[in-house]
C-alpha positions as CSV (number, residue, x, y, z in Angstrom):
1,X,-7.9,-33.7,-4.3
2,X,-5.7,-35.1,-6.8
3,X,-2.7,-37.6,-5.7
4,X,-0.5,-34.8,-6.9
5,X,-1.7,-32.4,-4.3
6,X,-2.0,-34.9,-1.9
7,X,1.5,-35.4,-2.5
8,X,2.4,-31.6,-2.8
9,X,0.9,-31.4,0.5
10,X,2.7,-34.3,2.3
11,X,6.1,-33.2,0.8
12,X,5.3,-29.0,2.5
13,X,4.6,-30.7,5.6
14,X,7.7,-33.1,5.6
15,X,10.0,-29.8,4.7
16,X,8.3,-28.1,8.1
17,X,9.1,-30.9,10.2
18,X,12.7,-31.1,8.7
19,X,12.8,-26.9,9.0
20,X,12.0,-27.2,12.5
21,X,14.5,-30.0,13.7
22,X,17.5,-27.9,11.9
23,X,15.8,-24.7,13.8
24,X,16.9,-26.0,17.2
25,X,20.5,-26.1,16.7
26,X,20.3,-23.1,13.8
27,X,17.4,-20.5,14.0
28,X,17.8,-18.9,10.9
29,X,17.7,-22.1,8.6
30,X,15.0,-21.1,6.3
31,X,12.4,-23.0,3.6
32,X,14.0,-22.0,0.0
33,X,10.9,-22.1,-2.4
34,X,10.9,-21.7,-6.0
35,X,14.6,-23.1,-6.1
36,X,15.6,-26.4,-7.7
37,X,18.8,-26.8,-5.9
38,X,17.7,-27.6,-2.5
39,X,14.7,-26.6,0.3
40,X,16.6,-25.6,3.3
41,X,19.1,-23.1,3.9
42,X,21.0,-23.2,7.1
43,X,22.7,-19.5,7.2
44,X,25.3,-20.3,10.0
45,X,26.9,-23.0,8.5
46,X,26.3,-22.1,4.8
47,X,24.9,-25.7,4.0
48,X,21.6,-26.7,2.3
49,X,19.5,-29.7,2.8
50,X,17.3,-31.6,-0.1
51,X,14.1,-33.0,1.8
52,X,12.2,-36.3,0.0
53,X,9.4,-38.4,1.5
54,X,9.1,-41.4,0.6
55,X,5.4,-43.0,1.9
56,X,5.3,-45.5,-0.6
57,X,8.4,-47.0,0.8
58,X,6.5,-48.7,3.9
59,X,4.8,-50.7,1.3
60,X,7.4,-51.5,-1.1
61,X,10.3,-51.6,1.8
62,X,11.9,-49.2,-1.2
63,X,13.1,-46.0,-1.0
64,X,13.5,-44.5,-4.8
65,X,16.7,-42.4,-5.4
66,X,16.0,-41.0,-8.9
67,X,18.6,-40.1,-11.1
68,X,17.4,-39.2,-14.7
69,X,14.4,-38.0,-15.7
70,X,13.1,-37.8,-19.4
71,X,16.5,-38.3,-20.9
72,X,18.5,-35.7,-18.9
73,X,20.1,-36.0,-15.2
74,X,18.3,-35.1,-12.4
75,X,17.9,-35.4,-8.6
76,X,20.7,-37.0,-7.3
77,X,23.2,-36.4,-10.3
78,X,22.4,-33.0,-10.4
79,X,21.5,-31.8,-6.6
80,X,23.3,-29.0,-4.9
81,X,22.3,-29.4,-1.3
82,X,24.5,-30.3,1.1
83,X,22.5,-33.0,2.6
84,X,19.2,-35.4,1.8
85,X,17.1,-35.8,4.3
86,X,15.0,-39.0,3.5
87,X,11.8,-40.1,5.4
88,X,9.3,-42.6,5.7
89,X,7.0,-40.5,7.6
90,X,8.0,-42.5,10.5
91,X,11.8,-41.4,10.6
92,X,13.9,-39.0,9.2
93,X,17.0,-40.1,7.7
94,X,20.4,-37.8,7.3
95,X,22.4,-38.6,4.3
96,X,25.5,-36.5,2.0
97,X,24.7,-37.2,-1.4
98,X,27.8,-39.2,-1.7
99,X,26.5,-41.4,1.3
100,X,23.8,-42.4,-1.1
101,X,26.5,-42.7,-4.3
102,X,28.4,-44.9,-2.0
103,X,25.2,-47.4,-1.2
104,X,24.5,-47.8,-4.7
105,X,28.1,-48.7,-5.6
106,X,29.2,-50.2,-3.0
107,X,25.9,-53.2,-3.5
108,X,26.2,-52.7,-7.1
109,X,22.5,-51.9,-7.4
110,X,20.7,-51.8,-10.8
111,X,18.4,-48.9,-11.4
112,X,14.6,-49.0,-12.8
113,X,13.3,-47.3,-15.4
114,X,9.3,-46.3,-15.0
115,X,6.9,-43.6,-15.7
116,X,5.9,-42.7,-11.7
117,X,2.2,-41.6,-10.9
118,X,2.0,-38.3,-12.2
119,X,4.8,-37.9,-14.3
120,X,4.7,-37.5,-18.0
121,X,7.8,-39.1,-18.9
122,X,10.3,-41.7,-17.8
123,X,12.6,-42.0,-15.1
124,X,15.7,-44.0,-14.2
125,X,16.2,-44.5,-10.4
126,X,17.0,-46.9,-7.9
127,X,15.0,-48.6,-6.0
128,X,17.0,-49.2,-2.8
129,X,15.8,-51.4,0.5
130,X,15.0,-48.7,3.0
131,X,16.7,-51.1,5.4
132,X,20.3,-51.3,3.6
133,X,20.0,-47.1,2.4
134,X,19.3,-46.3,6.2
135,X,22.8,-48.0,7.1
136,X,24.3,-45.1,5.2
137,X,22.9,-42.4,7.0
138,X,24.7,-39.9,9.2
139,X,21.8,-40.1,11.4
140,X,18.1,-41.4,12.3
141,X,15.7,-39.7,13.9
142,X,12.2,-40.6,15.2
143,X,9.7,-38.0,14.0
144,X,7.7,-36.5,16.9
C-alpha cells in the first residue's frame, strides 16, 4: 500500500471517529464526501467541521497548518467549515479557523515552504508546536 493510501485510510478513519463524537450531541451530522469545503455537516446547528490528522506531529512535536499550495491559497485561507478538528491520533483538538489565525499572529510564526510526501508541488504552511496550537483550542478530547 502506498503512503498515500495509508494516509487516505488514516484520514477516513479519523473523519469516523470525529462523525461519531458530533453524533452524540447531533444525530444527523453527516460525512460530506466529494466536497472541498469541509467533511462534516451538523444539520441542527447548520455548522461544518474540517477534520486533519496530523501523525507526523508526535515526531516532529509540529502540527502543519497549510496555507498555499502551488501558488494559489488553500486550506486554511480558503476553508469554509465552521470548525477544524485537529488530531494526533491520541487527542482530538477543537479549533474556529480564526482560533488558529490568532496562534500564528499572535507568536508571530514564520511559515515553511516544502514539497510534502506525495505532493507534486510546493506548499507554504506553518509548522506550529502541537503544544502552543492546542492552547488555542475550544476543546481537547481523549480519543477512545
Amino acid at each position: 500500500m502506498s503512503d498515500f493510501e495509508t494516509s487516505l485510510i488514516a484520514g477516513q478513519e479519523t473523519e469516523m471517529q470525529v462523525l461519531k463524537e458530533i453524533r452524540k450531541k447531533y444525530p444527523s451530522a453527516s460525512l460530506i464526501n466529494a466536497f472541498k469545503g469541509y467533511d462534516i455537516w451538523i444539520p441542527e446547528t447548520k455548522q461544518s467541521v474540517e477534520v486533519k490528522f496530523d501523525n507526523k506531529s508526535n515526531q516532529t512535536g509540529n502540527i502543519v497548518i497549510e496555507f498555499e499550495m502551488n501558488g494559489k491559497r488553500s486550506a486554511l485561507m480558503t476553508t469554509t467549515a465552521t470548525y477544524w478538528v485537529i488530531t494526533d491520533g491520541n487527542v482530538l483538538a477543537w479549533f474556529t479557523p480564526m482560533d488558529i489565525v490568532y496562534c500564528i499572529f499572535e507568536n508571530n510564526l514564520k511559515y515553511a515552504e516544502f514539497v510534502g510526501k506525495g505532493d507534486t508541488a510546493s506548499k507554504k504552511a506553518y509548522l506550529i508546536k502541537k503544544d502552543l496550537l492546542f492552547k488555542y483550542a475550544i476543546k481537547i478530547t481523549k480519543i477512545e
